[in-house]
C-alpha positions in Angstrom: 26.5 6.6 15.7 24.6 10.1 16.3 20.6 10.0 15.7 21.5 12.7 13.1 23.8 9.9 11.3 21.6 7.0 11.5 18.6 9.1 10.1 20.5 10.2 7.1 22.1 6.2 6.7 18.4 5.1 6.6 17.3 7.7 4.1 20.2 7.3 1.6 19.2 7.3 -1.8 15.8 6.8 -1.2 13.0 8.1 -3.5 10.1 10.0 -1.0 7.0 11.1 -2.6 4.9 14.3 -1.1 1.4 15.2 -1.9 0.4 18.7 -1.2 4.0 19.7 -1.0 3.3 22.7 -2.4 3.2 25.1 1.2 2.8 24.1 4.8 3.4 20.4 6.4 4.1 19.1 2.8 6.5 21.7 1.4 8.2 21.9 5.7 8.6 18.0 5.1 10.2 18.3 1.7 12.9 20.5 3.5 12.9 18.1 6.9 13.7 14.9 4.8 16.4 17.1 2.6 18.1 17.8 5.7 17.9 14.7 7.8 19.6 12.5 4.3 22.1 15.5 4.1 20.8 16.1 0.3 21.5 12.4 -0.2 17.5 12.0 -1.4 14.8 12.1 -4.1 12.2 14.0 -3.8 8.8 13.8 -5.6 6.5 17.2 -5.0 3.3 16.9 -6.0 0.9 19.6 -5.5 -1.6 21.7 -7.5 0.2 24.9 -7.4 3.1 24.4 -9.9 4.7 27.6 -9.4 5.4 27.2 -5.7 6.6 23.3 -6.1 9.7 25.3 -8.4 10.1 27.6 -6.0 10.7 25.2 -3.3 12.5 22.9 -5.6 14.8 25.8 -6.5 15.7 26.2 -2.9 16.4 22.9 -2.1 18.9 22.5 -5.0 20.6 25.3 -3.8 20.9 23.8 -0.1 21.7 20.2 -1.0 24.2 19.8 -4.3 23.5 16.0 -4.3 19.8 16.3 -3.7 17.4 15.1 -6.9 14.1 16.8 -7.2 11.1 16.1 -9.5 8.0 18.2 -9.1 5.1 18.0 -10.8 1.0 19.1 -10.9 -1.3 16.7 -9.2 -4.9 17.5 -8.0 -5.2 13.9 -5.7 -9.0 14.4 -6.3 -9.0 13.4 -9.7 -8.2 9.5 -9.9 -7.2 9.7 -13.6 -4.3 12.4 -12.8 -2.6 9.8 -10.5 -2.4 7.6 -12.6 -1.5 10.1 -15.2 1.4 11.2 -12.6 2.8 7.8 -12.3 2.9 7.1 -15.9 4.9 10.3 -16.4 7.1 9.5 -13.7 10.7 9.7 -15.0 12.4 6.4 -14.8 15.1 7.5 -11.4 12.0 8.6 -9.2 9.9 5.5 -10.3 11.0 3.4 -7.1 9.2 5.0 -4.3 10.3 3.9 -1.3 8.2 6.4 1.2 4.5 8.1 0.0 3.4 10.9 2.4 -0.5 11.2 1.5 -0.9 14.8 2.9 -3.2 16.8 0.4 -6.0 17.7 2.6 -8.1 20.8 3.4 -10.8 21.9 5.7 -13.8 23.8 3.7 -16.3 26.2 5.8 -17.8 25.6 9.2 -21.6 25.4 8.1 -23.3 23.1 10.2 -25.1 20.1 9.0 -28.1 21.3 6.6 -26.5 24.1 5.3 -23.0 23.0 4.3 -22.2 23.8 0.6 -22.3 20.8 -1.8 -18.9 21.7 -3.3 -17.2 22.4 -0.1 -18.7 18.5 0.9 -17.3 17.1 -2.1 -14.0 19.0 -2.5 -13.3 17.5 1.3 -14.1 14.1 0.9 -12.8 13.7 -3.0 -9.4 15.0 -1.6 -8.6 13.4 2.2 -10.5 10.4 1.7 -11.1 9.4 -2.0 -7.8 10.6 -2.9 -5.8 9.4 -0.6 -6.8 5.9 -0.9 -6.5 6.0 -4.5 -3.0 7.4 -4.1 -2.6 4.5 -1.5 -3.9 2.2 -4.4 -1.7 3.5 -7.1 2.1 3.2 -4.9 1.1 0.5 -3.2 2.3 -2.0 -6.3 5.6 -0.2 -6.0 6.4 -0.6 -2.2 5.0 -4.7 -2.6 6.8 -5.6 -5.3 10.1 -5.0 -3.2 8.3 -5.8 0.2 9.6 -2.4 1.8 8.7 1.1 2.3 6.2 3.3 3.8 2.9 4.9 3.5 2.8 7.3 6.3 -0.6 9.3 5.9 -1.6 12.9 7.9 -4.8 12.4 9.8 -6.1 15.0 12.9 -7.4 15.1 15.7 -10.7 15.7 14.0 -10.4 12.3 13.0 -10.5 10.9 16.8 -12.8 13.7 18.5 -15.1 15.6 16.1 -16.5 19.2 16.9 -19.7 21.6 15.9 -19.1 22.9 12.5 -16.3 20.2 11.4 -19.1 17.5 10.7 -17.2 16.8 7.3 -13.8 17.3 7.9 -13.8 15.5 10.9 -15.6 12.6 9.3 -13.2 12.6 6.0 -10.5 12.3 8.8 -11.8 9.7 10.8 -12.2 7.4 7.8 -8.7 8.3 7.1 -8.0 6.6 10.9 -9.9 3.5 9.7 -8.4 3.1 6.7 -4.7 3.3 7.7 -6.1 0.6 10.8 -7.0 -1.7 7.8 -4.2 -1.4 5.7 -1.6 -1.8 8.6 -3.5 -5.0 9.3 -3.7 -5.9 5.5 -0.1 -5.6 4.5 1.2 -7.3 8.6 2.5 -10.3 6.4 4.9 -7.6 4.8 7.6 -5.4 5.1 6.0 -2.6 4.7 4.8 0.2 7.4 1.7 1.6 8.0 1.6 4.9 9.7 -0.6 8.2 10.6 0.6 11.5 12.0 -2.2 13.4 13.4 -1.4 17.0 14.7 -3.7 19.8 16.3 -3.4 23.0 15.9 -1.0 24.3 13.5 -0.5 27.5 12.2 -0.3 27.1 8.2 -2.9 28.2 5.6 -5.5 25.6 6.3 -7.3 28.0 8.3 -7.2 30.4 4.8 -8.5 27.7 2.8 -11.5 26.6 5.1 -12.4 30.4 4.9 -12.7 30.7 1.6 -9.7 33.5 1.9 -10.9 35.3 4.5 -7.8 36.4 6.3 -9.2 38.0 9.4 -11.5 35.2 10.2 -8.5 32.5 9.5 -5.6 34.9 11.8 -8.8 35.3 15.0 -8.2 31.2 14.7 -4.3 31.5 16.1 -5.9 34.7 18.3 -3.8 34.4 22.6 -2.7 30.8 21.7 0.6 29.6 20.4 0.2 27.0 17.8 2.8 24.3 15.8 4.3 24.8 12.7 4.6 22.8 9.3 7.9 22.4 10.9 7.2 20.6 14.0 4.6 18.2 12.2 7.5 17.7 9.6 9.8 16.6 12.3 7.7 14.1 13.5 7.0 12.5 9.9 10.4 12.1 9.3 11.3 10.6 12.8 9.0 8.0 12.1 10.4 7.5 8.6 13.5 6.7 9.8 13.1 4.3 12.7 14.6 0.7 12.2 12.2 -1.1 9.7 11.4 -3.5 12.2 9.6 -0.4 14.0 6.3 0.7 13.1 5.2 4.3 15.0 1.0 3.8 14.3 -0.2 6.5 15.5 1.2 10.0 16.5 -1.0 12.2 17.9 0.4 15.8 18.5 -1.1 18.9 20.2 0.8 22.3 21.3 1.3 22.9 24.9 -2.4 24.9 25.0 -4.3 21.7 23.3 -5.8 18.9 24.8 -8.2 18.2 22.2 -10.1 19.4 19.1 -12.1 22.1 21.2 -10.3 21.7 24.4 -7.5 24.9 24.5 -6.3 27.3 26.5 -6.3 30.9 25.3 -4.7 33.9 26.9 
């Protein structure tokens, strides 16, 4: 059996939920995992931009005829929206089988003692606080049936931090330590533990920790040649779709310039 066969056999009919799906890694691994079940999916976007979560879900319904899309407005950083989400749920997408915790965002590069208050607590609130209590409220789901995954998007922040990234880089290194624990928390189970953790890659991260500020975000990408959402989205849905009995912990992945948060090679 082809690698493209077995993936889409270990994906059939399973339900995959996506936070942040709306652009970027999440919306690239909405369309990976459409493509490697051959449509035979569903798929639950999550994201705070509604319009572009239809816009994507339009697509993929035109792609994939079997393919079952729900999509639906979640800001991760407020705890009573999840559960809010999950309540809503409609009753075909309520057995997750895979959570992809990848809202996240970068805010500023102020040094400590002059980093913005809002930018400090719109970081942590979303890749920490939100992902664990997105961890919290699927994690009934996947041990009830003592399967699935929880694969969660870390950096290379998280494992070598840098001047001006004092937040971000400590939101994503708790991110680390938290998927360590859980993995070690749930080995009695059938369910896998994982964390993807790219480095550079060209999406609108750089937009958002600018507040907006285009030129600033495009000088980022300036004589190098970063990822894409697509690569990163390759690389979630490989691990995804290993035999259950394999767990791929950690994936860290630079582009051919990178060898570490500050370490790259520009032409």
């Amino acid at each position: 059996m082809s690698f493209g066969a077995r993936a889409a056999e270990r994906l059939a009919n399973k339900t995959i939920l996506i936070t942040g799906a709306s652009s970027g890694i999440g919306a690239a691994t909405a369309r990976e995992f459409a493509a490697a079940a051959k449509g035979n999916i569903k798929l639950i976007l999550a994201a705070r931009r509604e319009s572009r979560l239809r816009d994507l879900a339009t697509a993929l319904n035109l792609s994939f005829a079997a393919i079952k899309v729900h999509t639906t407005k979640l800001d991760v950083s407020d705890a009573g929206a999840i559960s809010s989400f999950l309540s809503s749920l409609p009753a075909e997408f309520q057995n997750i089988d895979v959570l992809v915790n990848n809202a996240g965002k970068a805010l500023g590069r102020d040094n400590v003692g002059e980093i913005d208050p809002e930018d400090l607590n719109g970081m942590i609130q979303t890749n920490l606080v939100g992902l664990v209590n997105m961890t919290q409220a699927i994690l009934p789901i996947l041990k009830k049936k003592d399967s699935g995954d929880i694969i969660n998007i870390g950096s290379i922040a998280g494992r070598e931090p840098y001047p001006g990234g004092s937040v971000y880089c400590a939101s994503k290194a708790a991110v680390n330590f938290f998927t360590d624990s859980l993995r070690k928390e749930l080995i009695n189970t059938k369910i896998r533990v994982m964390e993807v953790q790219p480095g550079m890659v060209e999406t609108e991260f750089s937009l958002v920790r600018f507040h907006g500020d285009k030129d600033t975000a495009d000088n980022v990408y300036t004589g190098t040649t970063p990822l894409t959402a697509d690569d990163i989205a390759e690389l979630i849905v490989f691990a995804a779709t290993r035999k259950e009995n394999t767990v791929i912990a950690e994936s860290l992945i630079f582009p051919s310039h990178q060898a570490g948060s500050s370490h790259s090679f520009r032409r």
